[in-house]
Residue, then its C-alpha position, 0 to 999 in steps of 0.5 A: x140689414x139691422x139699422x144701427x143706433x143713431x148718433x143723433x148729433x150726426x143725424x142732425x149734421x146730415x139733415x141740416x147739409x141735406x136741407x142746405x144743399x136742396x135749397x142751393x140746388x133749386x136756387x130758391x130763398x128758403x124753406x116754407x114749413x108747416x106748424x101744426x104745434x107737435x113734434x115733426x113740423x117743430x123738428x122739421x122747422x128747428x132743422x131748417x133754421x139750423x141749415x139757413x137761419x131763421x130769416x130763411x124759413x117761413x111758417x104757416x099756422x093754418x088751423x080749422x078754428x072749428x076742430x082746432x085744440x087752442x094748444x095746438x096753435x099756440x104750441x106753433x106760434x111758441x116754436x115759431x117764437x123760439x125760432x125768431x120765424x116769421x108766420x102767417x096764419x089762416x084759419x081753413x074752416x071758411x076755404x072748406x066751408x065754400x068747397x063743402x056747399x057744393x058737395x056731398x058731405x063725407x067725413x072722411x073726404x071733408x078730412x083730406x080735403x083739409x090737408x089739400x087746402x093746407x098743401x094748397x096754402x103752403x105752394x101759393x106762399x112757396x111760389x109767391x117767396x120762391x121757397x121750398x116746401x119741407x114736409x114734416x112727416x116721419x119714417x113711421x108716418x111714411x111707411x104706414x100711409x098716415x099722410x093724405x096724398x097730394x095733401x101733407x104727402x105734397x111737398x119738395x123735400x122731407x128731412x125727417x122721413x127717413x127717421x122712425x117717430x121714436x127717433x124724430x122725439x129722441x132728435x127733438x129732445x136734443x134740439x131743446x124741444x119743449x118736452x110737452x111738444x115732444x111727447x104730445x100726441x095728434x090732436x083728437x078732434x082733427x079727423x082724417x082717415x089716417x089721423x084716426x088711426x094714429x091716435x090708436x098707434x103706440x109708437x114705441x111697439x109700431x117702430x119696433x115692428x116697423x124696424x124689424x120689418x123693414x130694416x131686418x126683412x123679417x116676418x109676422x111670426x118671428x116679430x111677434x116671438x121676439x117682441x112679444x105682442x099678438x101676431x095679429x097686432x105685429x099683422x095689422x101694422x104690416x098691413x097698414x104699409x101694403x095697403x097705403x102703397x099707393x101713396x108713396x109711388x108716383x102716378x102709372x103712367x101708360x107707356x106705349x112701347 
């Protein structure tokens, strides 16, 4: 079935009553959100403040200072000054460094072990303040694997996952986001496999996909006719979904009957 247009304002009505709700469920305090200085974590952040108040919601800033874009962390702590959050921040370089010396050296593992510590970071807090973990990742995010399991994948609830990147910024512009923030894109010296994908992704053509797979159940040529774009691009963000599927299922178990 076609989604429709979302009336944003009724977007941000249901998010805000699903936040307060959870909280209330697992009679926890609050919220603890990761700020990493762009437009999911500062929606994500802005949407929890709207269902408890900024006393409610805690965020932690928690950099690599070897990678880290200095406007990365300062866009965080102007979000978090905006909310009247209070934050804690950690630089992960010398938590990674001490896993680092005793492995073997890996890019692309060094990278996801990045977000583990982070997801690791956030649960100590969570646990230690009785908060939720809010997950910052987007619809599109979800659906093209571009989160690392048991790092940012690890969380308790995910306001904004059920919005496409393109309606997670039109939500933001309502929310008063900066429009820097809104339009900025990940940070090029951060590297996970997912990361580097996403660097290459223009979200107004993958959402168009993405919608018109998803929510329309249709395929890879048809897509293509209707939008325009090389069947082979309209293929590879398709691929992207089945081969992050993984990701998004709970461990198998091996059942005995």
């Amino acid at each position: 079935m076609q989604r429709a247009e979302l009336d944003l304002s009724e977007v941000k009505s249901k998010i805000t009553h699903f936040i307060k709700k959870k909280v209330e469920d697992s009679q926890t305090d609050g919220t603890i959100v990761a700020l990493g200085g762009e437009i999911d974590s500062a929606v994500t952040a802005h949407l929890c403040v709207e269902a408890l108040g900024s006393r409610r919601v805690i965020g932690l800033i928690m950099p690599d200072l070897r990678t880290a874009a200095e406007e990365d962390v300062s866009d965080a702590k102007i979000v978090a000054n905006e909310l009247c959050l209070e934050t804690r921040q950690f630089d992960i370089a010398p938590i990674q460094k001490s896993f680092a010396k005793n492995l073997e050296s890996n890019r692309a593992a060094e990278g996801n072990l990045s977000a583990r510590i982070r997801m690791s970071l956030l649960y100590y807090h969570a646990n230690l303040l009785n908060r939720l973990v809010a997950g910052t990742a987007d619809k599109s995010e979800l659906l093209l694997g571009h989160f690392t399991k048991y790092g940012d994948g690890g969380v308790d609830i995910l306001p904004i996952g059920d919005l496409y990147k393109t309606e997670v910024r039109k939500l933001g512009e309502v929310l008063g986001i900066n429009r820097r923030i809104v339009a900025k894109k990940r940070n090029a010296k951060v590297w996970t496999s997912y990361a580097r994908a996403d660097m290459e992704l223009d979200y107004d053509t993958t959402d168009q996909i993405l919608r018109l797979r998803f929510d329309r159940g249709l395929d890879a040529a048809t897509i293509s006719a209707m939008i325009k774009k090389n069947q082979a691009r309209v293929e590879s963000v398709i691929a992207r979904y089945d081969s992050s599927a993984h990701k998004r299922e709970m461990p198998q178990i091996c059942r005995m009957r």
